[in-house]
Structures are given as C-alpha cells and as structure tokens.
C-alpha positions in Angstrom: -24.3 10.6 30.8 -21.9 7.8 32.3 -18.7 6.5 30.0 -16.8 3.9 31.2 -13.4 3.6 29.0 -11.8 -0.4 28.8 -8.6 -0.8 26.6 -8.8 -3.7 24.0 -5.4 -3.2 23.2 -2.5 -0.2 23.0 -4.5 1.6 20.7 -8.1 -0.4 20.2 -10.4 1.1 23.0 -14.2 0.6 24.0 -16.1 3.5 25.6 -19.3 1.5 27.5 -22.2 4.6 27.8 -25.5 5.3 29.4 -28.1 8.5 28.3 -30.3 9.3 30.8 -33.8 7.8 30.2 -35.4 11.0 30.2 -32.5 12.5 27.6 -33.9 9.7 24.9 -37.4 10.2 26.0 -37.1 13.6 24.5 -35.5 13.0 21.5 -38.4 10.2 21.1 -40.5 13.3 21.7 -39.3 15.0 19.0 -38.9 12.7 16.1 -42.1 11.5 17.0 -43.5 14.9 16.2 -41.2 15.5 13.3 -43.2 12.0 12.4 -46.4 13.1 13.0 -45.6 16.3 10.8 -45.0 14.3 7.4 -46.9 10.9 8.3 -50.3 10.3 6.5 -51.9 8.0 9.4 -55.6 6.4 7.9 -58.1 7.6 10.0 -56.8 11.0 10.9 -56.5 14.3 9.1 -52.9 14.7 8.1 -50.8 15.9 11.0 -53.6 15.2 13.3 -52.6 11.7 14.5 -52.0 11.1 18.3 -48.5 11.4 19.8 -49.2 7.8 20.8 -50.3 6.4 17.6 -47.2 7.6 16.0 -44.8 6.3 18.5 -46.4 2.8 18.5 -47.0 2.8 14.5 -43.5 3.9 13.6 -41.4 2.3 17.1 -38.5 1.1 15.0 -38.3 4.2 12.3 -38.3 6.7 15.4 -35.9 4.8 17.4 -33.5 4.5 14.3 -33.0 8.4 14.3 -33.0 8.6 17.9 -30.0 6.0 18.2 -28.6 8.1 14.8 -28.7 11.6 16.8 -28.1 10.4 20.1 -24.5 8.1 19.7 -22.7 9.9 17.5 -23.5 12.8 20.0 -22.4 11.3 23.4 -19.7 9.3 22.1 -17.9 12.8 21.0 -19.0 14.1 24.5 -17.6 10.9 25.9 -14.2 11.5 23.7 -13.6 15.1 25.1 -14.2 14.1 28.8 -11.7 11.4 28.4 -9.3 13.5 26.4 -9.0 10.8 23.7 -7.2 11.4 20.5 -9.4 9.1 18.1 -9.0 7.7 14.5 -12.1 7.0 12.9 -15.7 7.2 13.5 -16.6 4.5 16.1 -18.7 1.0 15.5 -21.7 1.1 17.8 -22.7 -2.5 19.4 -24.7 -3.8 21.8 -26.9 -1.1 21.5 -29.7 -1.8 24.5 -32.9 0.4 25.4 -36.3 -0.3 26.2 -38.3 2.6 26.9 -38.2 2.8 30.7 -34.6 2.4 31.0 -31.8 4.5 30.6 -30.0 3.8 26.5 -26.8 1.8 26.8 -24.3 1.0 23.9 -20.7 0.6 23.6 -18.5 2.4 21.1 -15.7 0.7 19.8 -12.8 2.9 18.2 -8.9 3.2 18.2 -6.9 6.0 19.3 -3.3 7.6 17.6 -0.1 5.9 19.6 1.1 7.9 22.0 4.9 7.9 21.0 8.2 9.0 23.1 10.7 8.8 20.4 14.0 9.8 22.0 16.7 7.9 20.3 16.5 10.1 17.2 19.9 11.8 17.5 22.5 10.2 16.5 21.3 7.9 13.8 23.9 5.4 12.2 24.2 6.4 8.4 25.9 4.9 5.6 27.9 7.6 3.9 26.8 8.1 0.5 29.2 9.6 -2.1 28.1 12.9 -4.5 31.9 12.9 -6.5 31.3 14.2 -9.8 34.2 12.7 -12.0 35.5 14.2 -15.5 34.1 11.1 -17.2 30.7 11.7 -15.5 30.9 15.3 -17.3 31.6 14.1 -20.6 29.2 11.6 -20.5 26.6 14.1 -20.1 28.2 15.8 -23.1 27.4 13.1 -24.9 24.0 13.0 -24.0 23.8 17.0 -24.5 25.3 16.5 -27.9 22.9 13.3 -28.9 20.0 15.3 -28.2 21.3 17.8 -30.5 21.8 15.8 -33.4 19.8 15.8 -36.6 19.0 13.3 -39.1 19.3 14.2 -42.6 18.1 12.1 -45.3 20.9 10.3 -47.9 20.8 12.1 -51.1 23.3 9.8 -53.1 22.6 6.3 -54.4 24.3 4.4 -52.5 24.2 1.3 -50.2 23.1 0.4 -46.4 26.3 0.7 -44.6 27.1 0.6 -40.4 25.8 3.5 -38.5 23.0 4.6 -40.8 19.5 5.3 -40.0 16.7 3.1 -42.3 13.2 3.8 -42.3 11.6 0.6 -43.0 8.2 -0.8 -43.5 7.5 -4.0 -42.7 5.2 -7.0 -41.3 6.2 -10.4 -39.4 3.7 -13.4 -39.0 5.2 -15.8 -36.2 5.2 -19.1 -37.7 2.8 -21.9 -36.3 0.6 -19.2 -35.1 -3.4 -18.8 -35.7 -4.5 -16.3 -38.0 -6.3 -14.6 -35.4 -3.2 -14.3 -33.1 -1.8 -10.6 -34.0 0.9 -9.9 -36.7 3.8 -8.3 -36.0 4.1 -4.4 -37.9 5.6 -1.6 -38.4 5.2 1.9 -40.7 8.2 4.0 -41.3 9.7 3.0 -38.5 13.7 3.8 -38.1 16.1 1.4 -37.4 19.5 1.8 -36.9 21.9 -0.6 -38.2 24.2 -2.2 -35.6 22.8 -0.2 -33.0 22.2 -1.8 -29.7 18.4 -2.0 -29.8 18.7 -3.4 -33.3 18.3 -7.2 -33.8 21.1 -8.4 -35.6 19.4 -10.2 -38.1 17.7 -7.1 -39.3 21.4 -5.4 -39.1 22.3 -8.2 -41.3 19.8 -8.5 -44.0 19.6 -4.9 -44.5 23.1 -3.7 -44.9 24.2 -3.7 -48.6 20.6 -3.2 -49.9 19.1 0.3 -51.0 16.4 2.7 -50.8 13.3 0.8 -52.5 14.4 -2.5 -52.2 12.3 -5.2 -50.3 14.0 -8.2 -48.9 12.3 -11.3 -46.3 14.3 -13.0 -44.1 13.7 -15.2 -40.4 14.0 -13.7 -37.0 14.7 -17.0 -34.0 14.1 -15.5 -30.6 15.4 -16.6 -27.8 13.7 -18.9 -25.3 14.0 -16.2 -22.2 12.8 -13.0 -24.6 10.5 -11.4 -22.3 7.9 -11.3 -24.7 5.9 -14.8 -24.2 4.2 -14.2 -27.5 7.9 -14.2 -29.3 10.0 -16.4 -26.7 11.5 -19.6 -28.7 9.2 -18.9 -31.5 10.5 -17.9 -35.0 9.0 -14.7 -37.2 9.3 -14.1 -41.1 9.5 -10.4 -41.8 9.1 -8.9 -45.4 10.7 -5.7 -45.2 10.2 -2.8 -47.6 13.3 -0.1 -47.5 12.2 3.9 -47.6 14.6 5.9 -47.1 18.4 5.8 -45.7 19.4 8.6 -43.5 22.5 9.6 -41.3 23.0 11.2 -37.9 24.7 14.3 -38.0 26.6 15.1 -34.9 27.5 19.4 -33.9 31.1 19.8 -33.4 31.5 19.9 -28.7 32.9 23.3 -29.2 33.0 27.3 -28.5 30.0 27.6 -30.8 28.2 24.6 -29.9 27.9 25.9 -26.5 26.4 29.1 -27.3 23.6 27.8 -29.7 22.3 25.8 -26.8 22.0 28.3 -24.0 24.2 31.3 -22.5 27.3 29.9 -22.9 29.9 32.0 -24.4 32.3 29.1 -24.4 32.8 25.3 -24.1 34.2 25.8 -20.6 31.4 27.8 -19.5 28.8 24.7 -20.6 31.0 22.1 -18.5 30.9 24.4 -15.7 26.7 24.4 -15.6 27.2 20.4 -16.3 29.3 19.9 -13.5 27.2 22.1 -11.3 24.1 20.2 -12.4 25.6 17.2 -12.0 26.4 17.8 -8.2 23.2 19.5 -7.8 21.6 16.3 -8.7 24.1 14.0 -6.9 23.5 15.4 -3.4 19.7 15.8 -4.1 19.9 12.0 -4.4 22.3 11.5 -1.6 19.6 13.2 0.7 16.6 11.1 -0.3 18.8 8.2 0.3 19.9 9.3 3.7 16.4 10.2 4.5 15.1 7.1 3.7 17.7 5.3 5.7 17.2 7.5 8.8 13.0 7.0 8.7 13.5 3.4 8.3 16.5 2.9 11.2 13.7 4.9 13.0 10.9 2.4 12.0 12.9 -0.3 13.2 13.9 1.2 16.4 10.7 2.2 17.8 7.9 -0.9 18.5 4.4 0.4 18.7 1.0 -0.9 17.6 -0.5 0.8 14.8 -3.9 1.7 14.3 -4.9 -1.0 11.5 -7.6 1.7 10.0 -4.6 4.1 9.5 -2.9 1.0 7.6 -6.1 0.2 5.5 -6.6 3.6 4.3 -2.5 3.6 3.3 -3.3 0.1 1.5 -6.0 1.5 -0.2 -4.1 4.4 -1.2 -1.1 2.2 -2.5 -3.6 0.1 -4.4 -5.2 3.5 -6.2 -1.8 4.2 -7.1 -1.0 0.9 -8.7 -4.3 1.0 -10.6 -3.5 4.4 -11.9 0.3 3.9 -12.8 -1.9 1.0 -14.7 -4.4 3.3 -16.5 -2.0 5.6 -17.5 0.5 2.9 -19.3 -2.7 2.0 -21.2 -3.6 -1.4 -19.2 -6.7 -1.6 -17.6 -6.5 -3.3 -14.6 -9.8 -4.9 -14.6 -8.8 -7.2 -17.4 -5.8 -8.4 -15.7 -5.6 -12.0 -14.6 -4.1 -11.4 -11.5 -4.8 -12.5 -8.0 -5.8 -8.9 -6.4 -6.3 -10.5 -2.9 -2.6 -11.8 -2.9 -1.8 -8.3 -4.2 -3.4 -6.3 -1.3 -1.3 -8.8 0.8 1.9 -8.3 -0.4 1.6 -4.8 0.0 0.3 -4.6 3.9 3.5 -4.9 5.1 4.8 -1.5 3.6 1.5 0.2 4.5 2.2 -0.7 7.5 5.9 0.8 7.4 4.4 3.6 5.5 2.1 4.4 8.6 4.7 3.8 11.7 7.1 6.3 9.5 4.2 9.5 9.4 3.4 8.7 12.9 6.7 9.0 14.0 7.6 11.8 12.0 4.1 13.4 13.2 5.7 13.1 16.6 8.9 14.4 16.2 7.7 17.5 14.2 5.2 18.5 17.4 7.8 16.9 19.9 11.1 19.6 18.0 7.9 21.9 17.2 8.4 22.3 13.7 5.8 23.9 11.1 5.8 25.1 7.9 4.9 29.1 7.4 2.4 29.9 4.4 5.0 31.3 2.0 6.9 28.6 2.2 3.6 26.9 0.8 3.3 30.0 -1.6 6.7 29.1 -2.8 6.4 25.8 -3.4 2.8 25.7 -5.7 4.9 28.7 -7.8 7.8 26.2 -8.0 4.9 23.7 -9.3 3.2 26.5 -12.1 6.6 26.7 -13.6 6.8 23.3 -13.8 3.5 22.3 -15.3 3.5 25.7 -17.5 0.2 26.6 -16.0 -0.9 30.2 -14.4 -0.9 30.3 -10.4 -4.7 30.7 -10.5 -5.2 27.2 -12.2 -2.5 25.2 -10.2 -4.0 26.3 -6.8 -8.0 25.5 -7.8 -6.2 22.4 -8.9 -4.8 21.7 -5.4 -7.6 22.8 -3.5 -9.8 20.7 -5.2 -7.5 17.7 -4.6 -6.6 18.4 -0.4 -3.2 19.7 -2.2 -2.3 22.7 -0.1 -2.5 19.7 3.1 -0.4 17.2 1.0 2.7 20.2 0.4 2.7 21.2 3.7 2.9 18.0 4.9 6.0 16.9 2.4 7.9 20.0 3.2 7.2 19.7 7.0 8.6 16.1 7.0 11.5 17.2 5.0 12.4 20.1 7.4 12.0 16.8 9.8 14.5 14.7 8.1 16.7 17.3 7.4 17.2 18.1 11.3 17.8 14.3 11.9 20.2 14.1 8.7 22.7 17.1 10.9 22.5 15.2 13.8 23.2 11.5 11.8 26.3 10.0 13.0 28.1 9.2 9.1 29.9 6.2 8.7 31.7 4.0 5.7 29.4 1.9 4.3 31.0 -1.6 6.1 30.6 0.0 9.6 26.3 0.5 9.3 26.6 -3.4 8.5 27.5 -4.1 12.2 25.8 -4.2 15.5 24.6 -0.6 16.3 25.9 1.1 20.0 23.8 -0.4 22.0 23.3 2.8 24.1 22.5 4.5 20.6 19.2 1.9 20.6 18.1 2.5 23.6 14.4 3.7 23.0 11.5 4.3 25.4 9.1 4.3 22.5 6.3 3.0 24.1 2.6 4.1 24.4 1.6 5.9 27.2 
C-alpha cells in the first residue's frame, strides 16, 4: 500500500492511496465466492455458477463490498503509519480501479489541532466579591419565614381588606375578540389584594366586598404587556368571591428555629444562613472566574477548528433548545420560527464551545491531570441523593446515557480551571478593562 498525505488546511487533510492490484483481486475473489454461495444464476444449479459468470453478472454489487472492506481498511492503516490523530470517519472520492490496475482513492478527513497553549499562567481576572452582609441574612429570613407561613381561612363575616388572600372564580372575554379566540379563566385561584403580582383593578374591585359576592368590572392593559393576545386590548371579568383567607406569619424566634431543623436557637439558624449564604456566594464566584479564565483563554489562542467538532456541538445546542422546549410544554415543530437563522445564531458559540474543550483537553494532558474512579464513585452518590433514587438505578441510568464519560469529563475540567484560577493574577474590576501586559499575551498557540 502507498499513502501520500497533502494538507488542505491546519486541520482538513487528504490521504491519496494505492492497494496493490493483486490485494483487490483477492478480495474480488472472495465476495465473488460469497456471491456465488447465495446467487440463484438461471442455467446453473444453485451454487454451481462459474467464478466468471458471477464476477461479470454481479461487477458493480461485488465491487461495492470490495471498495466497502478495502477503504475503510487502508485508510486506518494509512492513519497509523502517518501517526494522525483523526476526527471523524473520512469521505472517500475519486475512487479509480479498473481491474488490471492497482485501486486508487483519496480520503478526505480532519485531524484534532495540535495546540501549545503556554500563556495560561497568569490570567487577568476581575475580582469578584462573596461578602455576605447582615441584610443579605435577614433577607433570607424572610424567605425562610415566607415559606413557613400558612394560610388559614377567615371565619368571621367580615369584609375584603389589604393583605388578605381571596380565592376567586372568575372568566374574562377580551372585548372585540372572535368567539373562537380563547377566554380568559380561572378556578379557585388566590389572589392577593395589593400584592405585587396583583393587577390593581382586581385589588380595587374586590376590597370591601365579601365571601359569596360576585362583582364585574374592566381590566385596560397596557400597550407593551408582553402578552400580544392582551397588549392595548381591554377584558371584562365577572368575578365570583369563595373564600377570604389570611397569611399567618411564625414569630423569627428561639422556637421558630427549632421547629425547622436542629436549631436550638435563633442564633444558631443565622449561623447555617450565613454559612449557606457564603457557601453559595463563592460557588458562584468560581463559575464566574472560571468562565472568565476559559474565555480570556479562547481569545488568546488562534487556531482552526475542526468544523465537524463544531457541528456535532450545534447539533447538541439545538437538542438542548428543543428539549428546554418540550419540557415547558411547547412543541417546537409548531413554532413559526426561522430554524435556519436559529442554527446560525448559535454557530458562533459552538464554535467557542469547541476551541474551550480543546484547549482544556490540552492543558489537562499538557499539566497531566485525571480524575481517579472514586472521585467518579463520589460524584454519581452525590447525584442519588439528589434525585432520591438507589445507586443501582442512577448508574444504569448513566451508563445507558455515556454518563460515567460526561462526570469525568466535568470534574476533570474543573480540576483544570481550578489550577488556572491559583495561578490567576486578581484585579479590581476597572483594571481587566484595560490593555492586558503584553508579555502576559504572548502565545505560541499554533498548530504544529
């Protein structure tokens, strides 16, 4: 076999071959009889047909295998002799035999970047701040607290007043609109009167009335209301009246805390509030330094990428976009939307997406980082407690869906960023707005 390797560009490459005449010329040989095998030819006893007769009646179907067998074959010879690091299956073209000659075809493929990414220490970073302040604390309080509150119903006869809770019934028909156009309803729904989420006109029309009343009244929205159905139109809602009800807030105290977990007092619950809070602050601090450093890194280091790697990253951020879809209850095959510009808008960050794994794909064999199995182990228990599932049922999950390869890549880029976030040169958040030093930006991130 002869391969002759020509470079299209950084990463496209063409591998010209030759098989030896008498290499095809067996394979023929064999198909042929494989042919003759299962072949009914008229004329002949099945099986008994002439070597000949087969390869003349069935030239093209014989020569289809052999060309299936053979390429596939000494391309992947070809690719170990030249030590190329491919892609993708190749295309085949100009595929050229004759019978008496030797087969020729060329193979076109692409190859992974070869990448020299040495201006990773040292990355300019805009500080990000994790201060937990007193007033972040008792906000989540407040939260802790609203989460804990009950609504009781209102016994006494009395009137809608600010503040309360109304369970309503009710229907709204937008006016100039056809019958068929949809109605706008509600059953038992609660509204709170004054409450920001409350429209004021049902805030005014219902306070001062009482449990089994029914009242009507006009709703005008506004021109910019992001419902298009609603925007600038105007609604008449009949409104039937329940029930009243009221909120009823627990007392932020010693007992307080100690009905909601192991708290023995009020101190003790700001404590795991605080600590929470900071937990979560520098968690978020990370991903955002993270992000910062892969993309200075992205924009740092020029190298053609492999557009096969960027269409399977499109087509993955398209899945994605279809299933966030799916799962809000829109079908995405009944949107009117231009799919084409879609795809295009999104190219651009598969293409980021793509230049950021290969370069941290590099720096994690380049710093020869891994990730051991029990860190794996660790992280599908971490998982199970999450979902509330058993081990056993979490990990035929993941293997099922390439899982085990998708944690250990996360956690290996992690351990990745979290080496470049130590050696990160911090700064206030005016000075990453400048020029960077330009001996900092030196890069000899080329392909080799």
């Amino acid at each position: 076999m002869k391969a002759e390797l020509s470079d299209i560009s950084q990463v496209k490459k063409a591998l010209d071959i030759e098989i030896p005449q008498e290499v095809v010329e067996a394979e023929v040989n064999a198909i042929a009889k494989q042919f003759k095998k299962r072949t009914r030819v008229h004329g002949f006893r099945p099986g008994k047909a002439p070597i000949g007769v087969i390869k003349n009646r069935y030239k093209d179907d014989i020569l289809s295998e052999v060309f299936h067998n053979l390429l596939p074959k000494h391309f992947a010879d070809a690719v170990k002799q030249q030590e190329l690091n491919v892609v993708h299956a190749p295309s085949y073209d100009q595929i050229d035999y004759d019978g008496e000659k030797p087969l020729h075809f060329k193979a076109l493929f692409e190859v992974y970047p070869q990448l020299s990414v040495s201006n990773h220490s040292g990355i300019p970073v805009e500080e990000v701040s994790i201060e937990v302040t007193e007033s972040d604390v008792d906000e989540a309080l407040e939260n802790i607290v609203e989460e804990h509150s009950e609504m009781t119903p209102v016994e006494e006869d009395r009137k809608i007043k600010a503040n309360d809770f109304v369970e309503i019934s009710f229907t709204g028909v937008i006016e100039g609109a056809d019958e068929d156009s949809p109605h706008l309803s509600g059953e038992k729904a609660l509204c709170e009167i004054g409450g920001p989420t409350t429209l004021k006109e049902f805030t005014e029309h219902l306070t001062g009335s009482k449990a089994g009343d029914e009242t009507t009244f006009e709703v005008d929205y506004d021109d910019e209301h992001p419902d298009k159905n609603l925007a600038g139109k105007t609604a008449h809602f009949k409104v039937q009246i329940e029930s009243i009800k009221e909120k009823h807030r627990p007392e932020l105290d010693d007992e307080f805390a100690q009905t909601i977990g192991d708290f023995p007092t009020l101190d003790d619950l700001k404590t795991s509030v605080r600590k929470n809070l900071e937990e979560n602050r520098q968690n978020q601090a990370n991903q955002q330094i993270h992000e910062a450093i892969l993309q200075w890194l992205e924009e740092n280091n020029e190298f053609e990428v492999p557009d096969s790697l960027v269409e399977h990253q499109l087509q993955i951020r398209l899945q994605r976009l279809t299933r966030d879809l799916s799962q809000q209850g829109i079908n995405p095959q009944r949107l009117d939307v231009d799919w084409n510009k879609i795809r295009a808008d999104q190219h651009a960050q598969a293409v980021k997406d793509v230049r950021g794994s290969l370069i941290l794909d590099h720096l994690a064999e380049s710093e020869n980082i891994s990730v051991e199995q029990t860190e794996i182990d660790q992280e599908v228990e971490t998982i199970s407690v999450q979902m509330g599932r058993p081990m056993e049922n979490v990990r035929e999950i993941l293997t099922k869906n390439d899982g085990f390869n998708r944690i250990e890549g996360q956690l290996r880029n992690k351990k990745i960023l979290e080496m470049l976030q130590a050696k990160a040169k911090f700064m206030p958040p005016e000075r990453t707005k400048e020029e960077p030093d330009p001996e900092l930006n030196k890069t000899d991130s080329k392909l080799l």
